[in-house]
Legacy VTK file of the C-alpha trace (Angstrom):
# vtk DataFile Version 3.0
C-alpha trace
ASCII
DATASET POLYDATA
POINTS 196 float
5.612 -26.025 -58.049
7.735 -27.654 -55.695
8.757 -24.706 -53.646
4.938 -23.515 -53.287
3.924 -26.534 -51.804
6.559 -26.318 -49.343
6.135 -22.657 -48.846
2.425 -23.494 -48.692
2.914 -26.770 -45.257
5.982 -24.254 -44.082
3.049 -21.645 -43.140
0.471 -23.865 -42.002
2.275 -25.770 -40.123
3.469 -22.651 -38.303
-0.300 -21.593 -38.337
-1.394 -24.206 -36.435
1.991 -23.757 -33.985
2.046 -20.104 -33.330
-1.727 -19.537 -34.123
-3.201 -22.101 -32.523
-1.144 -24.551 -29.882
0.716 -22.184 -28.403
-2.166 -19.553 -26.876
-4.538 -23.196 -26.194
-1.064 -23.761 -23.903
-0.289 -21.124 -22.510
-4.202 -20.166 -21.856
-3.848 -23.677 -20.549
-1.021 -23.345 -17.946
-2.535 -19.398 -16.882
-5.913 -21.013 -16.058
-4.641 -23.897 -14.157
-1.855 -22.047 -12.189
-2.899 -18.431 -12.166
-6.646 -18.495 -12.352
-7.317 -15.258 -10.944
-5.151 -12.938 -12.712
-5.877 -15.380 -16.146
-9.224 -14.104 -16.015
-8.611 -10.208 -15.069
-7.998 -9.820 -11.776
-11.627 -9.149 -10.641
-12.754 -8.293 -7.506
-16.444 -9.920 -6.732
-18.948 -8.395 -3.767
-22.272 -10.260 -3.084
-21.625 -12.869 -6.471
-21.115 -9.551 -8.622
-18.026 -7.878 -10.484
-17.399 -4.882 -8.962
-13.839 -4.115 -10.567
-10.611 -5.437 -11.193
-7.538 -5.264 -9.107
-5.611 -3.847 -11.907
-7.865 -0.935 -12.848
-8.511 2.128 -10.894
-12.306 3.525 -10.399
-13.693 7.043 -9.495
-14.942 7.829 -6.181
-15.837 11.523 -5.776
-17.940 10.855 -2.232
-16.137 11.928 0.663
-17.064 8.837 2.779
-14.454 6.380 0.439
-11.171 7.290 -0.232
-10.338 8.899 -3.554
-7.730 7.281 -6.383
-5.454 8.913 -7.899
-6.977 11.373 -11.401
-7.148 9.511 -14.881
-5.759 11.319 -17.756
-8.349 8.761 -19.311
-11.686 10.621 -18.420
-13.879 10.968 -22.030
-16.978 12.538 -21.873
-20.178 10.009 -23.422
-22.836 12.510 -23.442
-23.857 14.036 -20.420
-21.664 11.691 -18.246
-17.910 11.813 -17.858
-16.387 8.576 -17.474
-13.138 8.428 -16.013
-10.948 5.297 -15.768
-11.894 4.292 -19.469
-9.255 1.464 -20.135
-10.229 2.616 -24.123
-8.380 5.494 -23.799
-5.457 5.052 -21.379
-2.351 6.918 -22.460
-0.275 9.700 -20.393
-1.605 13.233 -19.989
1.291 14.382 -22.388
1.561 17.426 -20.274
5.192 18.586 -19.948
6.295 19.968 -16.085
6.535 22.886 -17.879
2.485 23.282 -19.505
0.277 25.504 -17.871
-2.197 22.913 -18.565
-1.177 20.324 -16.278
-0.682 23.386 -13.497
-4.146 24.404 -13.961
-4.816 20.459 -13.157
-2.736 19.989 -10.286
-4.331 23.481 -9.047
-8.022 22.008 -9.697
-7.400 18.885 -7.698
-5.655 20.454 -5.069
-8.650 22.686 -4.397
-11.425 19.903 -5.101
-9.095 17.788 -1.968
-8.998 21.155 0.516
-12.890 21.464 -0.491
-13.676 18.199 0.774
-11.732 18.022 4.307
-10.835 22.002 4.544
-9.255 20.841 8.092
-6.188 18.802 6.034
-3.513 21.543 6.042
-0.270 18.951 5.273
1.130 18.849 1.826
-1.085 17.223 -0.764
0.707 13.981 -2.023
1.744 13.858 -5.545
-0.262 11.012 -6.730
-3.427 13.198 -5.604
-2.809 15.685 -7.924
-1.000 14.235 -11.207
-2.346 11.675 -12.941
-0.145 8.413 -13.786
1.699 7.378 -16.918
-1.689 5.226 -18.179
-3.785 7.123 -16.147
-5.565 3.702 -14.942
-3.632 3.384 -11.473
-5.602 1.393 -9.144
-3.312 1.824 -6.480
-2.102 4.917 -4.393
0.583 5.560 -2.099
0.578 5.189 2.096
0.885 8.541 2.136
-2.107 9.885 -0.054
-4.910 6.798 1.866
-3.096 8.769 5.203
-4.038 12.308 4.212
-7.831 11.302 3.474
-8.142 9.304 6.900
-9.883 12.599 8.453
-12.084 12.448 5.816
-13.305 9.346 5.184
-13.476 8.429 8.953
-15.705 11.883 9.612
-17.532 10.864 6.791
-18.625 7.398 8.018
-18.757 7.837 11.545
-15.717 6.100 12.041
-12.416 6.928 14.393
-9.564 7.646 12.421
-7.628 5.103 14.427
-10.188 2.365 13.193
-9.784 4.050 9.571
-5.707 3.805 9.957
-6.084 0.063 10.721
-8.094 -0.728 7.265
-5.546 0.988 5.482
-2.423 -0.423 6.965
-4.234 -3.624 6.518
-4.723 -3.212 2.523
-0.947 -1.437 1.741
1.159 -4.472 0.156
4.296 -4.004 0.397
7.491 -3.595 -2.180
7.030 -6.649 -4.496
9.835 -9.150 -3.595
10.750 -6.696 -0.495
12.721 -4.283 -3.183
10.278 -3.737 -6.170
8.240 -0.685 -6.568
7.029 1.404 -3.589
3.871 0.439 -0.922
0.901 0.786 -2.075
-3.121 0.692 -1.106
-5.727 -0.971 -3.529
-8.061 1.834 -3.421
-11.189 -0.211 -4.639
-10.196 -3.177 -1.965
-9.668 -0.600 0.546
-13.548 1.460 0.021
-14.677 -2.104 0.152
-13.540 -3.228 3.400
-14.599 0.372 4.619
-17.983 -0.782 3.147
-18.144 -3.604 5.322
-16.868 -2.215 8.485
-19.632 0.596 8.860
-22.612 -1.910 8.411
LINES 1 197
196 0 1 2 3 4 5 6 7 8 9 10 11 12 13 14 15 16 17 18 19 20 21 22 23 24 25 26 27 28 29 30 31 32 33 34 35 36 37 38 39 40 41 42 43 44 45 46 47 48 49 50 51 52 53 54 55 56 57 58 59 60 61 62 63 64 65 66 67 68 69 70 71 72 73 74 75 76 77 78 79 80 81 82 83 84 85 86 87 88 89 90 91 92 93 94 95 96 97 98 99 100 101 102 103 104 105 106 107 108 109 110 111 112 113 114 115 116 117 118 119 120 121 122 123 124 125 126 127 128 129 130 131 132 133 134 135 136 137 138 139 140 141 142 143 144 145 146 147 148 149 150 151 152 153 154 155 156 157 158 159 160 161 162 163 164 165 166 167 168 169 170 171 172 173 174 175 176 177 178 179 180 181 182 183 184 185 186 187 188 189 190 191 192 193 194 195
């Protein structure tokens, strides 16, 4: 009888610990230093949630610059919805699946559609999706080869386009972490702005 009643404090005693105290604390400490990220990241226009920084959108108009494809999109009905944090996971496509060549081949041809005067290389992270297929981000090189588009789109000069974008890539993390990168949501926003 002994043992059980020690057995019985032992676990709530942890319980309250592990299942309680801790997350109130460390909730505690993320809310008063890191309030932002605590709560999501989000990104608010005009008092309303528009996104997070963390999770990529689609844009399919040619006036905003395009994210990288989601390996996420489900379709709920009629609609598709891509970016749907419920089903990130990788494409599972092997380099060697005539699947994910079809894919590339698709979204090659949907980018040459849209600006049929971009004759460079399409960058990578235009075509493939990404490991969670969430990405938010994409690289210097794929916000350079939509410039033409975006800025015909809008009315803008490329030059004026060129500046938003250098002005939303963030560098490596800690000047050697990871690779530059442009917040693609951040990025249509501030393009949002600058043609009112």
């Amino acid at each position: 009888m002994l043992l059980i009643r020690q057995t019985l404090v032992v676990l709530l005693v942890f319980t309250v610990l592990t299942g309680l105290a801790y997350p109130l604390v460390v909730t505690g400490i993320a809310q008063l230093a890191f309030p932002h990220q605590a709560n999501g990241s989000l990104i608010v226009k005009d008092g309303r949630v528009v996104g997070s920084e963390l999770i990529g959108q689609s844009f399919t108009d040619p006036k905003f610059f395009w994210s990288r494809p989601s390996a996420t999109t489900v379709t709920s009905g009629s609609a598709a919805l891509a970016y749907n944090a419920e089903n990130s996971a990788g494409s599972n496509l092997g380099p060697t699946n005539p699947a994910l060549a079809d894919n590339v081949k698709k979204q090659i041809a949907a980018l040459r559609a849209a600006d049929p005067t971009s004759t460079g290389p399409v960058p990578a992270d235009l075509a493939t999706a990404s490991a969670s297929g969430l990405d938010p981000e994409i690289s210097p090189a794929a916000a350079e080869f939509q410039v033409a588009r975006v800025a015909k789109a809008r009315g803008l000069s490329e030059e004026r386009v060129r500046q938003l974008v250098a002005a939303h890539t963030k560098p490596r993390d800690l000047g050697l972490l990871g690779e530059p990168r442009v917040n693609v949501l951040e990025l249509n926003l501030a393009l949002d702005a600058a043609s009112r």
